[in-house]
MDTraj code that builds the backbone (N, CA, C; nanometers):
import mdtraj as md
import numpy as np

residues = "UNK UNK UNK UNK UNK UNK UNK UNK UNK UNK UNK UNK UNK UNK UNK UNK UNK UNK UNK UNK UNK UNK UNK UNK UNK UNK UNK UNK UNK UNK UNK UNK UNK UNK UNK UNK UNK UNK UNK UNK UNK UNK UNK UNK UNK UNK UNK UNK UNK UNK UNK UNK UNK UNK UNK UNK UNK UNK UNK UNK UNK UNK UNK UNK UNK UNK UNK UNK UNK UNK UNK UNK UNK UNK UNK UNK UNK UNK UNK UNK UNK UNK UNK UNK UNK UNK UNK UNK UNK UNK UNK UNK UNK UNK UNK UNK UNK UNK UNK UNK UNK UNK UNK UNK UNK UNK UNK UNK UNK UNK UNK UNK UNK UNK UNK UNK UNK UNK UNK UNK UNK UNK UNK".split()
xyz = np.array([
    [0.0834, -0.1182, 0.0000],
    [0.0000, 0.0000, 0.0000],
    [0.0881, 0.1250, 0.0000],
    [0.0598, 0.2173, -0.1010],
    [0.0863, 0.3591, -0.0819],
    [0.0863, 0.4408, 0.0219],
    [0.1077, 0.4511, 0.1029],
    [0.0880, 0.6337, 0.2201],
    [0.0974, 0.7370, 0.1148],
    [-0.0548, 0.8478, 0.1723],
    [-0.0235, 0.9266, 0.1265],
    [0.0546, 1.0108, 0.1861],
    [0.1501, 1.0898, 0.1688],
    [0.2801, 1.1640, 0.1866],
    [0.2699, 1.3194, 0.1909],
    [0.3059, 1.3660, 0.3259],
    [0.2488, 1.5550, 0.3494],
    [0.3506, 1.5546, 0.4463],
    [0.4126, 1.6623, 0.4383],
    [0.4700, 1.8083, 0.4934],
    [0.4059, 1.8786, 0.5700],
    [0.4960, 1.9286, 0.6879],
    [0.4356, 1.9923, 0.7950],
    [0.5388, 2.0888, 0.8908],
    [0.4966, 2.1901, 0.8945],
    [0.6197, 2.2288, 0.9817],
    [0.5610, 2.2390, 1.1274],
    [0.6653, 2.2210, 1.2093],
    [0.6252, 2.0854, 1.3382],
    [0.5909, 2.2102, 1.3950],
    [0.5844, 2.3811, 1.4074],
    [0.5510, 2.4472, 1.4978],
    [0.4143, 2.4380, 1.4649],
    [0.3340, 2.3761, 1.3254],
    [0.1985, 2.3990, 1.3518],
    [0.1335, 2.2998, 1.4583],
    [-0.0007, 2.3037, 1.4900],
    [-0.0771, 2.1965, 1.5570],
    [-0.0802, 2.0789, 1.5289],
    [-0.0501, 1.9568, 1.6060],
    [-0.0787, 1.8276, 1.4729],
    [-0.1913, 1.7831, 1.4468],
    [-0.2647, 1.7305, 1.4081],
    [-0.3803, 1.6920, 1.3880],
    [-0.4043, 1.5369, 1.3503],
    [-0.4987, 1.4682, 1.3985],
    [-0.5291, 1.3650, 1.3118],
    [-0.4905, 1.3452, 1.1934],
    [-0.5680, 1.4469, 1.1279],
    [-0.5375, 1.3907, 0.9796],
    [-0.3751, 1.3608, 0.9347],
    [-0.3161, 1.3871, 1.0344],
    [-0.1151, 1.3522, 0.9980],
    [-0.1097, 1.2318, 1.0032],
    [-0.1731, 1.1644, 1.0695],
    [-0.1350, 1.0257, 1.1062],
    [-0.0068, 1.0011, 1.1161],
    [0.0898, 0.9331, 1.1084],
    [0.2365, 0.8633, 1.1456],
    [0.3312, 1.0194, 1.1019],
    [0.2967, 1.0715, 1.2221],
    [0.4241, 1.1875, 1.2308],
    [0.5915, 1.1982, 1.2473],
    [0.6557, 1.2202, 1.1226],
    [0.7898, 1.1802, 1.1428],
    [0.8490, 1.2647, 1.1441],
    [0.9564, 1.3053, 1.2551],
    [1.0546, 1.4492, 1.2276],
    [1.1745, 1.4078, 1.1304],
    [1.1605, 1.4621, 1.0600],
    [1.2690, 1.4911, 0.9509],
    [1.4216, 1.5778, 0.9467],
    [1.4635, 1.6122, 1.0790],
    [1.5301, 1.6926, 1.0814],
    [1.6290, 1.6406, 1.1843],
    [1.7726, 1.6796, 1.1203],
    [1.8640, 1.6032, 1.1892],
    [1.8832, 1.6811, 1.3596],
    [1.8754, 1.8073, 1.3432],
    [1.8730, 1.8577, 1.4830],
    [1.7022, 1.8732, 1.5325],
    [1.7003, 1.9050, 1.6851],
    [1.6169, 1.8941, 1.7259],
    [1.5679, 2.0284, 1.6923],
    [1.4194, 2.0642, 1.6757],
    [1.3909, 2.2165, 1.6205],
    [1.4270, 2.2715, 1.7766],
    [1.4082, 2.4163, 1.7682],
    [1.4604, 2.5161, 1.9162],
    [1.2849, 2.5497, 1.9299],
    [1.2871, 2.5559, 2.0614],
    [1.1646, 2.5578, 2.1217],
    [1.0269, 2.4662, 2.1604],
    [1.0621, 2.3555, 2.1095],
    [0.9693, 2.2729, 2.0536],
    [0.9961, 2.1527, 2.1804],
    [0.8965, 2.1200, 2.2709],
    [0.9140, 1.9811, 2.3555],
    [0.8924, 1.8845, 2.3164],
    [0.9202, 1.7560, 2.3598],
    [0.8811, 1.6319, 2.3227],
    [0.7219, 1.6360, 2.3264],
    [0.6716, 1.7140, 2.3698],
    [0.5543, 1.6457, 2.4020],
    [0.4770, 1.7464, 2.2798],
    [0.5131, 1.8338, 2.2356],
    [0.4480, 1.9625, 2.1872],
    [0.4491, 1.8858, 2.0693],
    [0.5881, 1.8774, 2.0015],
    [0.6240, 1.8162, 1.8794],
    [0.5288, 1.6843, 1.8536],
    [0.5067, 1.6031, 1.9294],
    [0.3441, 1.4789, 1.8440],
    [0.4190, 1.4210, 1.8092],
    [0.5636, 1.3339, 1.7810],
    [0.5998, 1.2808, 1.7010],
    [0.5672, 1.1361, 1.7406],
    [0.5814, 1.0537, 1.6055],
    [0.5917, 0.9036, 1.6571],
    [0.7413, 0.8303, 1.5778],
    [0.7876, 0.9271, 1.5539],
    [0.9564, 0.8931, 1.5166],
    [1.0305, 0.9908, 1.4622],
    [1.1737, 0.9781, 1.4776],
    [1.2613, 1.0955, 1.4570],
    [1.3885, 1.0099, 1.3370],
    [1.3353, 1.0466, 1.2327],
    [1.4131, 0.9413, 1.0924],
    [1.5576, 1.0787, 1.0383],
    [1.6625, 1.0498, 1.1745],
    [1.7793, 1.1419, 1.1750],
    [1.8330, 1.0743, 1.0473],
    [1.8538, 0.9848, 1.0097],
    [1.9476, 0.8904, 0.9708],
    [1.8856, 0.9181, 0.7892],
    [1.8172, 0.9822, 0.7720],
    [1.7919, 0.9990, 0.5967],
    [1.7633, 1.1856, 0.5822],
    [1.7508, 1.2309, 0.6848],
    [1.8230, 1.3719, 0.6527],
    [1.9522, 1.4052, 0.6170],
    [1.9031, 1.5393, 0.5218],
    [2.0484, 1.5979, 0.4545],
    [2.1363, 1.5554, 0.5807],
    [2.2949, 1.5176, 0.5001],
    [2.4155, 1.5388, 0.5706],
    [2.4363, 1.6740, 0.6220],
    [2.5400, 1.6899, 0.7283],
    [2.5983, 1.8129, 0.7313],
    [2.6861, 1.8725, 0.6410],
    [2.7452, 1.8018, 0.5944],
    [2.7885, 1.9449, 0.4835],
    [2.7191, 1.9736, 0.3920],
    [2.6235, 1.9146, 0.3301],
    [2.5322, 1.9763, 0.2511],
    [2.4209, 2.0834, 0.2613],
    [2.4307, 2.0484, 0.4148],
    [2.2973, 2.1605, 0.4589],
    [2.3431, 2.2654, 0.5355],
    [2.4990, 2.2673, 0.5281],
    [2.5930, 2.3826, 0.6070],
    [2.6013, 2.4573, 0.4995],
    [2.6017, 2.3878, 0.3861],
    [2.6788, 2.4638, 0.2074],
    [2.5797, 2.5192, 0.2038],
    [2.4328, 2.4829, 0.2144],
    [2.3137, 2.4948, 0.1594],
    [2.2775, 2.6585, 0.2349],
    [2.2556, 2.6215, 0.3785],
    [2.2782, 2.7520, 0.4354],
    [2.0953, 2.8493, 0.4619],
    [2.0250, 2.7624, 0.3890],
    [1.9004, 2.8184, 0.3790],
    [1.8963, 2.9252, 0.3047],
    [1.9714, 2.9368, 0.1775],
    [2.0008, 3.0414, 0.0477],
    [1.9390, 3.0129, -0.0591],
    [1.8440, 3.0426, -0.0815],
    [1.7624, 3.0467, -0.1784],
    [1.8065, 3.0115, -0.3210],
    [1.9204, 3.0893, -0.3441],
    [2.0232, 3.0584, -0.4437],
    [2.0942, 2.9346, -0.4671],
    [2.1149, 2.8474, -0.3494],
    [2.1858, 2.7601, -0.3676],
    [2.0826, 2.6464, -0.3524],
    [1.9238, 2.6813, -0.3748],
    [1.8316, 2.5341, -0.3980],
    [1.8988, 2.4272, -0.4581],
    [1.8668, 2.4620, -0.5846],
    [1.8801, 2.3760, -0.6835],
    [2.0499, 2.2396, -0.6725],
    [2.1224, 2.3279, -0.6389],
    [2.2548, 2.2387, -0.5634],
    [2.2189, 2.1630, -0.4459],
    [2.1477, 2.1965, -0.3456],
    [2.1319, 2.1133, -0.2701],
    [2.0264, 2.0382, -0.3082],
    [1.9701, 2.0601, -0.3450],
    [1.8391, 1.9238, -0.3841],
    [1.9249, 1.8311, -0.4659],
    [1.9683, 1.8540, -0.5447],
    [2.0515, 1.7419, -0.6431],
    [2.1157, 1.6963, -0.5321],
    [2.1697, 1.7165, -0.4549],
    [2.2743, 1.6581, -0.3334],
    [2.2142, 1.6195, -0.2612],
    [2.0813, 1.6285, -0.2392],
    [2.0563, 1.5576, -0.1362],
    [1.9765, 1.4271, -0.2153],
    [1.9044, 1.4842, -0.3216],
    [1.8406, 1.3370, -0.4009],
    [1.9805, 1.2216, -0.4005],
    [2.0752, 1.2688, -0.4340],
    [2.1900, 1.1523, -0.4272],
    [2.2295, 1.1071, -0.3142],
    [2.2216, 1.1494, -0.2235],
    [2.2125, 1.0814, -0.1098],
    [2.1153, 0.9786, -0.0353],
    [2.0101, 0.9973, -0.0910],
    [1.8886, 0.9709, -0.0778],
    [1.9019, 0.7993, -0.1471],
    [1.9069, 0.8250, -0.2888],
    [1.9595, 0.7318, -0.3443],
    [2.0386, 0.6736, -0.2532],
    [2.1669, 0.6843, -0.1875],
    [2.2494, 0.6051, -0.1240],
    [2.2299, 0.5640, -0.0299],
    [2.1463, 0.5679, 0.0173],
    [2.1067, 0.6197, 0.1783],
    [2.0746, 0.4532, 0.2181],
    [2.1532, 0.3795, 0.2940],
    [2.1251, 0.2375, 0.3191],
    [2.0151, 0.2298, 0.4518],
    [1.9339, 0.3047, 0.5043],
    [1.8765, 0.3038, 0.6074],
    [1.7432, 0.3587, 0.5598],
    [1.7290, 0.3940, 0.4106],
    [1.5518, 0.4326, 0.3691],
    [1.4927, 0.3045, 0.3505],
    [1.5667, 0.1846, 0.2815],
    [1.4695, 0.1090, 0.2593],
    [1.4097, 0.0614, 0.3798],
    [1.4398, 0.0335, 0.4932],
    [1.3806, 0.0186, 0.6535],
    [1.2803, 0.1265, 0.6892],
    [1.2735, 0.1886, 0.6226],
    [1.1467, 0.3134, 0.6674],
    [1.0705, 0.3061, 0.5795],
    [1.0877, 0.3279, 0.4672],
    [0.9928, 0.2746, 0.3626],
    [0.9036, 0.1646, 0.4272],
    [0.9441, 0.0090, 0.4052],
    [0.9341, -0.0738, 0.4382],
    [0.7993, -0.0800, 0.5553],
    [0.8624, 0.0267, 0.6593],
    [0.7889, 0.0417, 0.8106],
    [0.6410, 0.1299, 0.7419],
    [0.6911, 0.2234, 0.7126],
    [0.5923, 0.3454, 0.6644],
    [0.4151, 0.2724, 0.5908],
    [0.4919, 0.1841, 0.4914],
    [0.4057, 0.1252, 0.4041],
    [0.2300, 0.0645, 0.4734],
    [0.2699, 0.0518, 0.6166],
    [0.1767, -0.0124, 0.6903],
    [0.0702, 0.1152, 0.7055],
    [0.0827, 0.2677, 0.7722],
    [0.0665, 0.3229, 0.7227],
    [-0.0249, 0.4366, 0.6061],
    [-0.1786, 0.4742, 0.6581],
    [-0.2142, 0.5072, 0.5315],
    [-0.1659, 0.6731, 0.4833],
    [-0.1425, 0.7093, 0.6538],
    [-0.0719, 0.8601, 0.5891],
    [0.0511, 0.9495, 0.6353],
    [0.1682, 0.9477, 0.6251],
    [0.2465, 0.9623, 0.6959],
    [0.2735, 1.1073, 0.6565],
    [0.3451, 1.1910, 0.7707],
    [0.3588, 1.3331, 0.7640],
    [0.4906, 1.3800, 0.8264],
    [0.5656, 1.4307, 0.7408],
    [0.7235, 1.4666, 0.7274],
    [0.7247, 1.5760, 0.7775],
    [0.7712, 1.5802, 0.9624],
    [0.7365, 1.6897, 0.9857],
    [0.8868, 1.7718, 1.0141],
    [0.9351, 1.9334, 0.9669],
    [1.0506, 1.9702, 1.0009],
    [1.0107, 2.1246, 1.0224],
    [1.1470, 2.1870, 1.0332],
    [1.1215, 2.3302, 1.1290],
    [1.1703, 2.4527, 1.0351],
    [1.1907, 2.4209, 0.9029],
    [1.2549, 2.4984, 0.8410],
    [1.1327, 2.5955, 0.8030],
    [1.1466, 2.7584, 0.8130],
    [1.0794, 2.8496, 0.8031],
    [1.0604, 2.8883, 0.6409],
    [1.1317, 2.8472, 0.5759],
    [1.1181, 2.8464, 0.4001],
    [1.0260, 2.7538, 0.3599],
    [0.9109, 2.7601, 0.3586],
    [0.8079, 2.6520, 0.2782],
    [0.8393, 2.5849, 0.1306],
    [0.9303, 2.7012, 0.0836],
    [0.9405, 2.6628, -0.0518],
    [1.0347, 2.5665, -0.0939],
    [1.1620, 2.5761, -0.0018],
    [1.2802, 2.5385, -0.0157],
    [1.3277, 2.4676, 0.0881],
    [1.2244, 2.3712, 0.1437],
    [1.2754, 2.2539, 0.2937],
    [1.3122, 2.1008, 0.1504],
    [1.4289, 2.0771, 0.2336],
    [1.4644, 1.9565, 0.2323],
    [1.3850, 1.8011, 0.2590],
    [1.2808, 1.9140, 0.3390],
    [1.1201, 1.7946, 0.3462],
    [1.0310, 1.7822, 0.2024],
    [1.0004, 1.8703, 0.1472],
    [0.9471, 1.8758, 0.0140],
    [1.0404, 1.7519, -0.1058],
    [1.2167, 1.7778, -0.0659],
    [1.2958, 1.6878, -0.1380],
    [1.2510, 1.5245, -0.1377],
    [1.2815, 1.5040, -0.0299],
    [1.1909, 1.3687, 0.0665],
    [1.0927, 1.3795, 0.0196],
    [0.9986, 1.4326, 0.0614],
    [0.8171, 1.3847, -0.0222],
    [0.8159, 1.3406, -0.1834],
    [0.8753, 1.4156, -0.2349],
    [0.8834, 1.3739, -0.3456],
    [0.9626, 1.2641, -0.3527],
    [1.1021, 1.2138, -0.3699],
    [1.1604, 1.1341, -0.3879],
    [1.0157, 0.9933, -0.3148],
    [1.0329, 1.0096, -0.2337],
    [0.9221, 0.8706, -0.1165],
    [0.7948, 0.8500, -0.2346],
    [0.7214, 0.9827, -0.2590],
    [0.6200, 0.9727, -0.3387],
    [0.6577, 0.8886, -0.5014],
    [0.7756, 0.9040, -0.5425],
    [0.8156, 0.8431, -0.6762],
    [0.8402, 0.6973, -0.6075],
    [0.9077, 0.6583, -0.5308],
    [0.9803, 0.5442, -0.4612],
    [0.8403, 0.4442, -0.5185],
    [0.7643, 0.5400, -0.3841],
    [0.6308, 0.4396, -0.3417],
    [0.5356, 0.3865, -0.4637],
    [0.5440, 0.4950, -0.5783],
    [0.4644, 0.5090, -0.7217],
    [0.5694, 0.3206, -0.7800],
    [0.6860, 0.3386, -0.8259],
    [0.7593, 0.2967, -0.8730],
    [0.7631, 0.1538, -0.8384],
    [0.7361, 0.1489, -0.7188],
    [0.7675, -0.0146, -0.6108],
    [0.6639, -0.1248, -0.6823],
    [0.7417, -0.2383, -0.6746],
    [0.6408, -0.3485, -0.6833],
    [0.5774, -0.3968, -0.5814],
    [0.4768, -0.4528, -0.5760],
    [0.4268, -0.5502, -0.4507],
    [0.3933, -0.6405, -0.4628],
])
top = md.Topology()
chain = top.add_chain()
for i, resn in enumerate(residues, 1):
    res = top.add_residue(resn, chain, resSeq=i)
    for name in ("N", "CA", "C"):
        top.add_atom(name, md.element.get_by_symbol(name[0]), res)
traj = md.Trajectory(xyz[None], top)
């Protein structure tokens, strides 16, 4: 089965409709408690690396470089197929991170890539 696949930035409210809330973000957001945040897992291990998201810098300019860098990582990434895998059970899972750029989160990178994965997969 497919999950459908949504973005969220974790300072909003969570809601039901998120179902399987995952933080996406290798640091912990600032301000945010365990308990505030709703999560039901913290998937450190398939977020951008650090030097990519140090280069990256939250510069508008330098999108397009980091998305290619991080899709290749993504690709490499020996610890997605175990989340995938988990996720699939699953009817809606929600990628939640803290980045204040809606346009240009590294969560949007992820949704998409997961959303092609999941399209692509056999069963």
């Amino acid at each position: 089965m497919q999950p459908q696949i949504k973005i969220k930035r974790i300072y909003e409210s969570a809601s039901e409709q998120d179902g399987y809330r995952v933080l996406v973000d290798r640091l912990w957001p600032r301000g945010i408690t365990k308990e505030r945040a709703n999560i039901d897992e913290w998937a450190k291990e398939i977020t951008p690396s650090t030097p990519i998201r140090v280069a990256y810098c939250h510069i508008p300019e330098h999108w397009e470089v980091f998305k290619a860098q991080y899709e290749k990582e993504l690709i490499q990434n020996d610890h997605l197929a175990s989340y995938v895998d988990k996720w699939e059970e699953y009817p809606v899972i929600t990628l939640v991170y803290a980045a204040k750029d809606e346009q240009h989160t590294h969560a949007l990178v992820l949704q998409e890539y997961l959303e092609k994965h999941y399209s692509t997969r056999k069963g």
